[in-house]
C-alpha positions in Angstrom: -10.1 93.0 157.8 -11.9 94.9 155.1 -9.3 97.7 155.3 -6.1 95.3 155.1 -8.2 94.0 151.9 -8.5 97.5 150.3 -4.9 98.5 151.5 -3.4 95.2 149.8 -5.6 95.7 146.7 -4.6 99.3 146.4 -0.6 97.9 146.6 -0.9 95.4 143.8 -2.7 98.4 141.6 -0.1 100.6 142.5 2.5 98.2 141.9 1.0 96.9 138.3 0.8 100.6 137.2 4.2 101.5 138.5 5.6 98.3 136.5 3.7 99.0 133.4 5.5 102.5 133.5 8.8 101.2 134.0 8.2 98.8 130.8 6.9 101.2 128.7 10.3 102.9 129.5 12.2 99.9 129.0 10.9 99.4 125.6 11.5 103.3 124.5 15.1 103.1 125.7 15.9 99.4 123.4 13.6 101.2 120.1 16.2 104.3 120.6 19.2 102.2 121.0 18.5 100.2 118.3 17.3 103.2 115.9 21.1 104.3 116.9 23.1 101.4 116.2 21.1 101.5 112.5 22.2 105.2 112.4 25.7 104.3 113.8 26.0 101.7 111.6 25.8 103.7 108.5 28.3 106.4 109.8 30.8 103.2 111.2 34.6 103.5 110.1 35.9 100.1 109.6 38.2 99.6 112.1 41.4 98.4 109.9 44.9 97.2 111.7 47.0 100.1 112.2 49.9 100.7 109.6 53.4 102.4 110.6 53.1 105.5 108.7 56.8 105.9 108.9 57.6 103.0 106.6 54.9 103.2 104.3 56.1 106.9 103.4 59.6 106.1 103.5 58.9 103.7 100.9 56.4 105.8 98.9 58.8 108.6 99.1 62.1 107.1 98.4 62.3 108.3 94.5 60.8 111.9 95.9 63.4 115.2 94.9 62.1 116.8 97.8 61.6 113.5 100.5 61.3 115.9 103.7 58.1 117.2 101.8 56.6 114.4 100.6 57.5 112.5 103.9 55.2 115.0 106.1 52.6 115.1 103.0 52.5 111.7 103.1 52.1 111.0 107.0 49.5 113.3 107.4 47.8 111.6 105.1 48.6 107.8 106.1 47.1 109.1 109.7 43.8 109.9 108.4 43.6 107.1 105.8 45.3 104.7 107.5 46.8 103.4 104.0 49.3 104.3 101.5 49.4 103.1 98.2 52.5 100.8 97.1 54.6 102.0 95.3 56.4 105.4 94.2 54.2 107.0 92.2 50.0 106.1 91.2 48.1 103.3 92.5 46.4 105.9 94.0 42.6 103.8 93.0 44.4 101.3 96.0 43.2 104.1 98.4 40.4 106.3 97.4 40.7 108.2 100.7 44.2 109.0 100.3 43.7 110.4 96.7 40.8 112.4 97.6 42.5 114.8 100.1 43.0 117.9 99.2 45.1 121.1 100.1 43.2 124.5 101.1 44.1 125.4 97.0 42.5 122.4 96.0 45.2 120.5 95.1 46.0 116.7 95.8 47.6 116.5 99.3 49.0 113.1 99.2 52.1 112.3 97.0 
């Protein structure tokens, strides 16, 4: 009997230790996940509805000498925006990202 007793005993201890373990885990994993989302959250895009590039640049473009130029400028840009400003010409303060692109010779990008 006194060696079931000692045998259960040593179970429980084992078992206590071996859930403490697993808790202390637990609680590391949800401090690093949450440390993450606060980093994620500062890095986040926003997550705006999806624009068709085609007619935004069309329309931007329309008053353009050289539209097959500005068309292409313009799309590449709309895809990594995701905007376009209205109109033909300016508005550009309507989309900071889209007037801060710039070529490799450090010119504006976006018509």
């Amino acid at each position: 009997m006194k060696i079931f007793s000692i045998f259960f005993i040593a179970i429980l201890l084992i078992q206590g230790f071996g859930e403490a373990l697993l808790m202390d885990d637990f609680n590391n994993s949800v401090t690093k996940m949450n440390e993450d989302s606060r980093v994620g959250a500062l890095f986040k895009k926003s997550h705006h509805p999806k624009i068709n590039c085609g007619h935004a640049c069309a329309r931007r473009c329309r008053k353009s000498s050289r539209k097959n130029v500005c068309s292409r400028a313009c799309k590449t840009c709309c895809r990594r925006c995701n905007c376009v400003p209205p109109g033909t010409y300016g508005n550009k303060h309507l989309c900071p990202c889209y007037a801060r692109l710039k070529t490799h010779g450090n010119k504006l990008k976006c018509p």
